[in-house]
C-alpha positions as CSV (number, residue, x, y, z in Angstrom):
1,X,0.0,0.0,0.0
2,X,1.5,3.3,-1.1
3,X,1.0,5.7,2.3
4,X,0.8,9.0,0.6
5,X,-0.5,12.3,2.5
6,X,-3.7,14.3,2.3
7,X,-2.3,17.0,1.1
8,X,-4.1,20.2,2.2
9,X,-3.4,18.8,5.8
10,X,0.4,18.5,5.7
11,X,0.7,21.9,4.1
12,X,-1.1,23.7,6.4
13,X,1.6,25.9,8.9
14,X,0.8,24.9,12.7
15,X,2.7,26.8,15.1
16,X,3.1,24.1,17.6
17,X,6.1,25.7,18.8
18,X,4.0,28.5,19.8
19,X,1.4,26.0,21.4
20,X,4.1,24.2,23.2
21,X,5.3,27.4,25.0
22,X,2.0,28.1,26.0
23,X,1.5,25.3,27.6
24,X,5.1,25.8,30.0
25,X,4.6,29.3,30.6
26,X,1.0,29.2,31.1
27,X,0.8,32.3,33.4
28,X,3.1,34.3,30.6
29,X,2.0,32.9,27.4
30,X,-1.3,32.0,27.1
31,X,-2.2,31.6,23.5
32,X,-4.9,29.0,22.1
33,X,-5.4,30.9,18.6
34,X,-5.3,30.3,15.0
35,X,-3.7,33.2,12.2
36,X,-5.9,33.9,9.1
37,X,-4.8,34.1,5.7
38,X,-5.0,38.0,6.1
39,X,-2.7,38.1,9.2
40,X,-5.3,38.6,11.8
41,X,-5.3,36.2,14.7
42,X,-8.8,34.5,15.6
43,X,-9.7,32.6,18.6
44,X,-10.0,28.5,17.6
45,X,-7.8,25.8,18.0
46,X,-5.7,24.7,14.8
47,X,-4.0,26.9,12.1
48,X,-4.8,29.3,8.9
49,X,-4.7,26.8,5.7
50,X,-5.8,27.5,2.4
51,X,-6.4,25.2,-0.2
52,X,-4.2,23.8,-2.9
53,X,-3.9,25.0,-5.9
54,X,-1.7,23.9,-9.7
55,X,1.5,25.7,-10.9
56,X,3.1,24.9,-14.0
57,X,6.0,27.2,-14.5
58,X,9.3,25.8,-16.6
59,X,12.0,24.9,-14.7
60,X,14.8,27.1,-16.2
61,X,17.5,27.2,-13.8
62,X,20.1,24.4,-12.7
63,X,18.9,21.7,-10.8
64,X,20.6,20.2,-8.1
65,X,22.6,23.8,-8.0
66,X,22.6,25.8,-4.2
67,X,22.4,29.4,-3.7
68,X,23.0,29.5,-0.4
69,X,25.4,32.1,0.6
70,X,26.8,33.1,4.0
71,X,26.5,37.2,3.6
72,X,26.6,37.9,7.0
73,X,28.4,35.2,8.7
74,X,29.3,37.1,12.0
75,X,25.8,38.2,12.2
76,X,24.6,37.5,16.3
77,X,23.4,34.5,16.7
78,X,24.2,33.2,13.4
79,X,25.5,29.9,12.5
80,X,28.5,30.4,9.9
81,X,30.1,28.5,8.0
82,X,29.9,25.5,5.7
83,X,26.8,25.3,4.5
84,X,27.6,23.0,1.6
85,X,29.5,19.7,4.1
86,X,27.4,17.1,4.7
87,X,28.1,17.1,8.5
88,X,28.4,20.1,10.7
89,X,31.4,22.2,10.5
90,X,34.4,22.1,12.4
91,X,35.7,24.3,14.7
92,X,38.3,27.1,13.5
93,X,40.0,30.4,13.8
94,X,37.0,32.0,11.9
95,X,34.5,29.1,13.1
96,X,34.1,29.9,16.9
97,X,33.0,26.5,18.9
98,X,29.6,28.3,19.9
99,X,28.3,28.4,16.1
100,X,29.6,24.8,16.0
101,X,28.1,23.6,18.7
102,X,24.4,24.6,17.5
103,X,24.9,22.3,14.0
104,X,26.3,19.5,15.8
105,X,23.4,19.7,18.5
106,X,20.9,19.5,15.2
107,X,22.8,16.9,13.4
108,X,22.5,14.5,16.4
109,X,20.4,11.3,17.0
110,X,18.9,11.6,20.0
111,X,17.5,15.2,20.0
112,X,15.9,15.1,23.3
113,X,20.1,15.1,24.9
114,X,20.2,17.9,22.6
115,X,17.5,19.9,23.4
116,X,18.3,19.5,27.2
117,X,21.5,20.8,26.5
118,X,20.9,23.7,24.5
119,X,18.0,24.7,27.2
120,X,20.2,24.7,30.1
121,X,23.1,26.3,27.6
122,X,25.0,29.7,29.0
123,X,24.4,31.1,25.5
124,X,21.2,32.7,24.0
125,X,22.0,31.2,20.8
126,X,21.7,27.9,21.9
127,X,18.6,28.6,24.1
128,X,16.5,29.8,21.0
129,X,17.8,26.9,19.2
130,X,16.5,24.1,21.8
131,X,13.2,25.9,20.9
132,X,13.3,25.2,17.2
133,X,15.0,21.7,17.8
134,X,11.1,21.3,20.0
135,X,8.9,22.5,17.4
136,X,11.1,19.7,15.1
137,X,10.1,16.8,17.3
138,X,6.8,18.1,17.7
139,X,6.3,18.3,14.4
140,X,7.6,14.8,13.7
141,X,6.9,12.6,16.6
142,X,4.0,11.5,16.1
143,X,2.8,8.2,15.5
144,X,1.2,9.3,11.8
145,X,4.8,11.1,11.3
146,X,6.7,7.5,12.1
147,X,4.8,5.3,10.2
148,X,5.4,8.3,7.3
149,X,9.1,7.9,8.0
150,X,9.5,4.4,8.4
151,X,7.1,3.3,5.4
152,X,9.3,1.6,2.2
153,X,6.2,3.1,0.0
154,X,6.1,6.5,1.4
155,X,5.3,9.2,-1.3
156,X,6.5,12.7,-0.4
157,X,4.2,15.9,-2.2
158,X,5.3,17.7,-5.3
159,X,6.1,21.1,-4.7
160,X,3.1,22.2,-6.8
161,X,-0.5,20.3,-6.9
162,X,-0.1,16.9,-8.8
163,X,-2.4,16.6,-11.4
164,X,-4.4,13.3,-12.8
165,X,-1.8,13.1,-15.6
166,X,1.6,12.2,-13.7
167,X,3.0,8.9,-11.8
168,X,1.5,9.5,-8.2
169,X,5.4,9.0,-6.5
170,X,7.5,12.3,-7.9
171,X,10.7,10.5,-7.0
172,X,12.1,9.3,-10.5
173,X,15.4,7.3,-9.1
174,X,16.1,4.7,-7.2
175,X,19.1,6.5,-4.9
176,X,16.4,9.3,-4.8
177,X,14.4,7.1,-2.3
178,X,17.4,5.5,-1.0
179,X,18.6,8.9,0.5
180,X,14.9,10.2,1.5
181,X,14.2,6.8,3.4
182,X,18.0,7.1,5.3
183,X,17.0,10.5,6.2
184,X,13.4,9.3,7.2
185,X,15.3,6.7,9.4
186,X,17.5,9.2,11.2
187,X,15.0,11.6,11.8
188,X,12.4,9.5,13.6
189,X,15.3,7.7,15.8
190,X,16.4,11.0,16.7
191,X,13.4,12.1,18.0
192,X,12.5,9.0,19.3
193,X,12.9,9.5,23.3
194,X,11.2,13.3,22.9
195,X,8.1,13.4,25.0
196,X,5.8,16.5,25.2
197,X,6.4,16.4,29.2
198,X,9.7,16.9,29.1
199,X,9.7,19.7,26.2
200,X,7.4,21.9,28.7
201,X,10.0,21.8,31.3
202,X,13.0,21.9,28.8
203,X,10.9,25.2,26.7
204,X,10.4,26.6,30.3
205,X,14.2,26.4,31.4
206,X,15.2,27.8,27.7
207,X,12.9,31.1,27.7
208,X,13.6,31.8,31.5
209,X,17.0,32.2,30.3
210,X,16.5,34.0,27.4
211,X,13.8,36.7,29.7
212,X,16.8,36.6,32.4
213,X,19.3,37.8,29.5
214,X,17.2,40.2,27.9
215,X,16.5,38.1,25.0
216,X,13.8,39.6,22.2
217,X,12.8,35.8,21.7
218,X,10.5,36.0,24.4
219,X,9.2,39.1,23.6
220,X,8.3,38.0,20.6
221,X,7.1,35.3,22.0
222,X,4.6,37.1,23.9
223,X,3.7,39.2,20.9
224,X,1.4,36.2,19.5
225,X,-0.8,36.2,23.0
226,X,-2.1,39.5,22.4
227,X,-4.8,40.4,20.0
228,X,-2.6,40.5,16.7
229,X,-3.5,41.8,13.1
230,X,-0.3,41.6,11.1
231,X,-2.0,44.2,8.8
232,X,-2.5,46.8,11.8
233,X,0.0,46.4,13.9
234,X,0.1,48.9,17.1
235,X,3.2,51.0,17.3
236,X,4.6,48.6,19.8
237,X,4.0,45.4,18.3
238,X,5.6,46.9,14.6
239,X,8.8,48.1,16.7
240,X,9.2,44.9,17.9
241,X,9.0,42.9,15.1
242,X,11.4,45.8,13.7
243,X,13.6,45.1,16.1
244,X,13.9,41.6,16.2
245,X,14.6,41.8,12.2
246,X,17.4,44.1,13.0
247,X,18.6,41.7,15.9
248,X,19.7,39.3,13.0
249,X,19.3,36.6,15.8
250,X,19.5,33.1,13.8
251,X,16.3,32.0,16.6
252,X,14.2,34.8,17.0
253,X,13.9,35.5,13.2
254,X,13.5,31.1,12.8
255,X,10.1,32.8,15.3
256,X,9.0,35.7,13.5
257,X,9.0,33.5,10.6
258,X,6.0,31.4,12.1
259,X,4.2,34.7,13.1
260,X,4.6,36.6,10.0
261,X,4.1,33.2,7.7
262,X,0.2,34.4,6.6
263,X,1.6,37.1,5.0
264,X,4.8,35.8,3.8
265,X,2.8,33.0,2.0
266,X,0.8,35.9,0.2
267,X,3.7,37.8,-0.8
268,X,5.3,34.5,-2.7
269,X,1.8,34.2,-4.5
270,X,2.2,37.5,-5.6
271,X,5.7,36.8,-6.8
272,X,5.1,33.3,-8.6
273,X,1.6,34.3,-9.5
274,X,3.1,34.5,-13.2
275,X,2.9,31.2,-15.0
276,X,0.9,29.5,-13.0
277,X,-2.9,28.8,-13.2
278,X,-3.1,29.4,-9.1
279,X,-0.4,29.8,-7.0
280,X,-1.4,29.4,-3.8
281,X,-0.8,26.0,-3.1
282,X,2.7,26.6,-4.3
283,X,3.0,29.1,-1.8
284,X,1.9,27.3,1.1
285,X,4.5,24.8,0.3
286,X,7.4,27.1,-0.6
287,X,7.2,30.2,1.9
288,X,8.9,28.3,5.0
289,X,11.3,26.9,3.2
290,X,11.7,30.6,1.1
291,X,12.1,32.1,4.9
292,X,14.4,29.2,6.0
293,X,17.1,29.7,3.0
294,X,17.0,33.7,3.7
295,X,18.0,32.1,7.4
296,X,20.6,29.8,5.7
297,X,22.5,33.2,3.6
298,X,22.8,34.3,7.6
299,X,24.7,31.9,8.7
300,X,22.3,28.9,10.2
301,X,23.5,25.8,9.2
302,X,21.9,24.6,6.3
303,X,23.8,21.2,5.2
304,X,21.5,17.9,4.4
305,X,21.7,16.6,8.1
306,X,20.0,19.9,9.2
307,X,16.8,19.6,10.8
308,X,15.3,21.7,7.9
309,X,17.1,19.7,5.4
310,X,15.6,16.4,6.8
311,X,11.7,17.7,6.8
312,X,12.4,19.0,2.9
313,X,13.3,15.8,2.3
314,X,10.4,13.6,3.8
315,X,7.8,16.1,2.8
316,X,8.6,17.0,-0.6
317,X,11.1,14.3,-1.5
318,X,13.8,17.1,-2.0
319,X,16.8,15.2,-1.1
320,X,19.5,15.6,-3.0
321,X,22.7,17.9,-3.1
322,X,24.7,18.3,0.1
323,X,22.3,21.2,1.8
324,X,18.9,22.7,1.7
325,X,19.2,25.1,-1.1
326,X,20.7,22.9,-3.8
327,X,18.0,19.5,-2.6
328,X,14.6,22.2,-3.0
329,X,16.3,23.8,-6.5
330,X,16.3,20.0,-7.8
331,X,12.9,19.5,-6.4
332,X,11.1,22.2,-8.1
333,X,12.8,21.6,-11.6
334,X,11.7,17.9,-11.0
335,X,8.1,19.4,-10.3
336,X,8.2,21.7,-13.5
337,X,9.0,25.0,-11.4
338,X,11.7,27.3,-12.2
339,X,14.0,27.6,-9.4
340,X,14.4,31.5,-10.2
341,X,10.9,31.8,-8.4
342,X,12.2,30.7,-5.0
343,X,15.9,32.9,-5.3
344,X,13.6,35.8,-5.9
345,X,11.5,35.1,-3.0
346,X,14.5,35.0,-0.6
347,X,16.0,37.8,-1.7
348,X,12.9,39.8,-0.7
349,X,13.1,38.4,2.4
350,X,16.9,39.1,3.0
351,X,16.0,42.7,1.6
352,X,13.7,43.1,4.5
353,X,15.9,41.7,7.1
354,X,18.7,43.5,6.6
355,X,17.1,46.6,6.3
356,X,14.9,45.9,9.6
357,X,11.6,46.7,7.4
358,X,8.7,45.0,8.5
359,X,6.9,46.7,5.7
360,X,8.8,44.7,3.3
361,X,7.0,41.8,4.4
362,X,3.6,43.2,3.9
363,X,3.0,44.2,7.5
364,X,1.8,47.2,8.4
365,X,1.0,49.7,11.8
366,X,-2.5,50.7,12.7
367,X,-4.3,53.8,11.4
368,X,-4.6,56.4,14.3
């Protein structure tokens, strides 16, 4: 039996991260909402989705080819270095052991010693990090996400909508599979001792640490709990966000990615709206990984044991090349999407980073 995903559901953003810190800092962040496609937060369980949709751009660009580019790698809280190596960097003159430390902690088996670690951690860096390494597992510990993993006849998503006319399985090699099912492997063993009990108290310890240090991580944070309309933003809430672009804080921006991600995914339909008969679905799929690369030309570590290497991989079957950028260009020229789309995408994103613009990303402050 082929086990192949429904695939509106697994497209959909869920900010469990956010959920998950709600639940260990109950008295500071209460949150139990979902974000519309317009940017304005609603009370209800779940998250924003919106349905698929077909693209059908050509592919025009190299495939297999990574744009990944470390512009700022002594930006705080960055992780430098060699994005392109197959296992984390090593230490060096220009490679201090901090950086390192956060890509061996992701490229590790057992991310529940890792998260532990990076919680109790004497470094910011690493406390935001044990946060993203939690919404990881939360994201793929489940039961539904194991048998995914572990299933010889697992069929990742196309990068677009499939249509009736195309092999169901996008994966056209043999080593293709090979590679996705040998990450699928490591990824559910090293998640495999995460429990939700234990992430509360190891979430709680990494944000008390980050409020004791004056952190904007758990400002933003806190941000989400409040009545929030990404298109009218108080003054406060749009010098925040502001600031934490300007921060250039590897963590807090991995966060403001998952708050801001309504109208991110709107801004890339804009963008790849050209070509294709509805871009939307396209959108959904793209705009993390879009927001994750503009991460990646920071500094974060980006190579194909990354934690963001190995979801590409079992979602969209985009595993090849030694990192994230050069394994999604593949996958959208196998899917019939010109890679040029997605560079274009992150370099609006960097734009807006590195000029601490949160208009550039389509919010916006509230009308007196």
């Amino acid at each position: 039996m082929i086990v192949r995903p429904r695939e509106g559901m697994r497209l959909r953003p869920i900010p469990v991260l956010l959920l998950l810190a709600a639940l260990a800092l109950v008295a500071l962040y209460g949150w139990n909402g979902r974000t519309a496609a317009d940017g304005r937060t609603v009370a209800a369980a779940g998250s924003a989705g919106v349905a698929g949709s077909s693209a059908n751009a050509a592919g025009t660009a190299a495939a297999g080819t990574s744009t990944i580019r470390a512009i700022d790698p002594n930006a705080p809280g960055a992780l430098s270095g060699q994005l392109h190596a197959s296992a984390a960097p090593v230490a060096s003159d220009s490679q201090p052991r901090r950086t390192v430390r956060i890509a061996e902690l992701q490229a590790s088996t057992a991310l529940a010693v890792s998260i532990r670690d990076a919680a109790n951690a004497d470094d910011v860096a690493a406390n935001a990090f044990a946060m993203e390494m939690i919404d990881f597992c939360l994201r793929n510990a489940s039961a539904a996400a194991k048998v995914q993993a572990n299933a010889g006849a697992w069929v990742p998503v196309r990068l677009r909508a499939s249509t009736g006319k195309e092999p169901p399985d996008p994966l056209r090699e043999a080593s293709e599979r090979t590679r996705m099912q040998e990450s699928n492997r490591v990824l559910v063993q090293a998640c495999k001792d995460f429990s939700l009990d234990s992430a509360k108290a190891d979430a709680n310890t990494a944000l008390q640490r980050l409020i004791a240090r004056g952190a904007l991580y758990p400002e933003l944070m806190n941000l989400v709990t409040q009545p929030l309309d990404l298109g009218a933003l108080t003054p406060e809430q749009y010098d925040l966000i502001g600031r934490a672009l300007r921060d250039r804080d590897a963590g807090t921006l991995a966060l403001l990615g998952q708050v801001v991600q309504p109208l991110l995914a709107n801004l890339t339909a804009n963008i790849s709206a050209q070509g294709m008969t509805d871009p939307r679905y396209y959108a959904d799929a793209v705009t993390p990984i879009a927001w994750q690369l503009a991460l990646c030309q920071l500094g974060s570590y980006c190579g194909q044991d990354s934690l963001w290497a190995r979801e590409a991989c079992l979602k969209f079957g985009a595993c090849t090349g030694d990192d994230l950028g050069a394994a999604v260009r593949a996958a959208l020229t196998r899917d019939g999407l010109n890679p040029a789309l997605l560079d274009k995408q992150v370099e609006q994103y960097l734009r807006a980073i590195n000029g601490g613009d949160p208009a550039a990303l389509g919010l916006r402050r509230r009308k007196p």
